[in-house]
N, C-alpha and C positions, 0 to 999 in steps of 0.2 A: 730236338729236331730229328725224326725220320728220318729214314737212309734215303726214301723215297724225294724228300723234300730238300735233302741235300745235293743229291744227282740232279734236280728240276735247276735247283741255284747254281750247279756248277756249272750245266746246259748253258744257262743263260749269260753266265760272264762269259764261255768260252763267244758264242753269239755277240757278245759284246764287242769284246776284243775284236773277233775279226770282220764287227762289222767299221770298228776304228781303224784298222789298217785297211781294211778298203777305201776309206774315207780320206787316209793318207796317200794311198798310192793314185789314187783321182785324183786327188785336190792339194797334194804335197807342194804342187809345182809354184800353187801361187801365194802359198805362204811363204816358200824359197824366195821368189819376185818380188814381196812387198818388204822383204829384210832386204836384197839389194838395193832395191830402190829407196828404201829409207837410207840406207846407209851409202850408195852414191850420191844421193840427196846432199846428205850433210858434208858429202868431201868437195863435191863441187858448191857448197855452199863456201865452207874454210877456203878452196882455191878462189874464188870469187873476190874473198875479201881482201886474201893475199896480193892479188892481180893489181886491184883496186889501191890498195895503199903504195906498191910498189910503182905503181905510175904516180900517183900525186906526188911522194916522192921524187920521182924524177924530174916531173913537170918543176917541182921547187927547186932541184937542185940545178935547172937549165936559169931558172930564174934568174937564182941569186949566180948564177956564173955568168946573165948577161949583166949584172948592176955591178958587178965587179970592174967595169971593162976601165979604161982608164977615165975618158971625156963622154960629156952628155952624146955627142954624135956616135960612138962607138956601144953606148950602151943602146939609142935608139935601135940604132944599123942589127944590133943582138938582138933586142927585146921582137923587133919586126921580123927575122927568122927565125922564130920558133914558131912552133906550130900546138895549137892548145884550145880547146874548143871548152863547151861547156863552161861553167862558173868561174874558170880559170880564163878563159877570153876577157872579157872586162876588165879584169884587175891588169892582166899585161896588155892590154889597151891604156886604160889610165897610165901606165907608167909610161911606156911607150910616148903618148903624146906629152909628159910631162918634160921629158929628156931630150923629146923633139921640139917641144916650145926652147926648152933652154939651149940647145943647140943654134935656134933661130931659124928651124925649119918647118914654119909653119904649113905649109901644107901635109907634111908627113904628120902632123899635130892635130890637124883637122881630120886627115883621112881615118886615125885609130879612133877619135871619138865620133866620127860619124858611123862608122861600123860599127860603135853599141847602140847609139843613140836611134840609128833606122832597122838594128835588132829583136824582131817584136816575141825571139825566144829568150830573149833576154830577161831578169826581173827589171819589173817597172822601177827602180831604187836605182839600178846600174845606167838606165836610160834616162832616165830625165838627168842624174848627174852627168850623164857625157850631153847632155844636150844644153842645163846650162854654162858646162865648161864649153863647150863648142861656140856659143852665143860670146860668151864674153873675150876668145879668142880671135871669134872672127870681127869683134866689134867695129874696128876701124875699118874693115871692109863694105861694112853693112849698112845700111841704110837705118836712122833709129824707129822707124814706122816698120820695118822689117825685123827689128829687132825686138821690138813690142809684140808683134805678131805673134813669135818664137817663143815668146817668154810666156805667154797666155797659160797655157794647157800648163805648166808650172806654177803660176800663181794661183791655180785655184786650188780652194777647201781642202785639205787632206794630204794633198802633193809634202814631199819630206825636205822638197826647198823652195817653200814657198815664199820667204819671206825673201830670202835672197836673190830670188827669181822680183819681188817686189822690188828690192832695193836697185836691180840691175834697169827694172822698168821704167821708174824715176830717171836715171841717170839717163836714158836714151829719150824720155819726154822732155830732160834740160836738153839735151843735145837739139832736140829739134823745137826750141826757144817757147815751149808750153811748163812754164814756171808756175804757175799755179796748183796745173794736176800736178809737177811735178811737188810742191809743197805739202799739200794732202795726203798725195803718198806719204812722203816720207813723215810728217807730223803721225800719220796712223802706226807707221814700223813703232817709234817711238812710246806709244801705249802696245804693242802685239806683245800677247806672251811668252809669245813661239821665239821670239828675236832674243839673241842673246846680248850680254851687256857692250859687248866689241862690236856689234851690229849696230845698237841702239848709240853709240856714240860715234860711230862715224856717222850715220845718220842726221843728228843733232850739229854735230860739227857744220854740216854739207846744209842744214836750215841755214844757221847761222850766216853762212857764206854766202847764199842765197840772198841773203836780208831777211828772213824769216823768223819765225818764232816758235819754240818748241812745245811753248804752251797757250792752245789755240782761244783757251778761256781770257 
């Protein structure tokens, strides 16, 4: 290589070079910006999760301090002053009216599962359970044409209590002295797949009682 051709190539890296720190002292800044921001990213992502665990935590540990309490009344009177929104709503709802039915306070019973049950942020699984727990709670209040009403949009296709919501339907067609639907009914739980073997024998039992017969052939 020429002397000539090596002063042309050193020209040029120097040109190089200081066209790279020009490049950096312009544009330095937001390569500086997108390292903070990656890396505040990821701490406020780890704080996030920290935040997040450390309340569900707590939410459990109010929990189980109100199940602790001595009698059903004292654990309802607990479970009803906590405050818990999101996913954690329903379940200390269920409980809540679980400890207020046993307590013998049903209205406070009725009020936690109407509050999942008229929920429509709730999942449709936590609603239709507080709605047939609600139904069967309120049965003695209810009228059985009102309770069949209720039971509807659970006994059909797909609903995950359906059959139960069936079996509840029957029982409020005997109440309201139509023994035949109420037969049908229950002959059908009896062949359903969905019905488990505790279902399908109180069922059979309740033909029986009835005067019926469990096999319609």
């Amino acid at each position: 290589m020429s002397e000539t051709d090596s002063f042309i190539e050193e020209v040029t890296e120097e040109v190089r070079r200081d066209k790279l720190f020009g490049y950096i002292k312009r544009y330095g800044w937001i390569a500086i910006l997108l390292v903070l921001l990656l890396v505040g990213g990821a701490a406020y992502n780890e704080w996030s999760k920290a935040s997040a665990r450390a309340d569900a935590e707590a939410r459990g540990d109010a929990i189980l301090a109100a199940m602790e309490a001595d009698d059903s009344g004292a654990r309802a009177a607990a479970l009803a002053g906590l405050e818990v929104t999101g996913g954690t709503a329903p379940v200390v709802a269920m409980l809540l009216s679980t400890e207020a039915g046993a307590a013998e306070d049903g209205e406070a019973a009725a009020r936690a599962l109407r509050s999942v049950a008229d929920d429509a942020g709730q999942p449709v699984v936590y609603r239709d359970l507080a709605a047939l727990k609600l139904v069967i709670l309120t049965a003695a209040d209810t009228a059985p044409a009102d309770r069949i009403a209720a039971l509807q949009p659970l006994a059909e296709a797909g609903s995950a209590f359906r059959v139960l919501a069936e079996e509840q339907m029957a029982l409020a067609e005997i109440e309201q002295g139509d023994r035949e639907a109420a037969l049908k009914r229950l002959r059908a739980l009896t062949e359903d797949t969905e019905a488990s073997q505790g279902l399908r024998q109180r069922v059979s039992q309740l033909i029986v009682a009835l005067g019926g017969y469990t096999d319609p052939a």
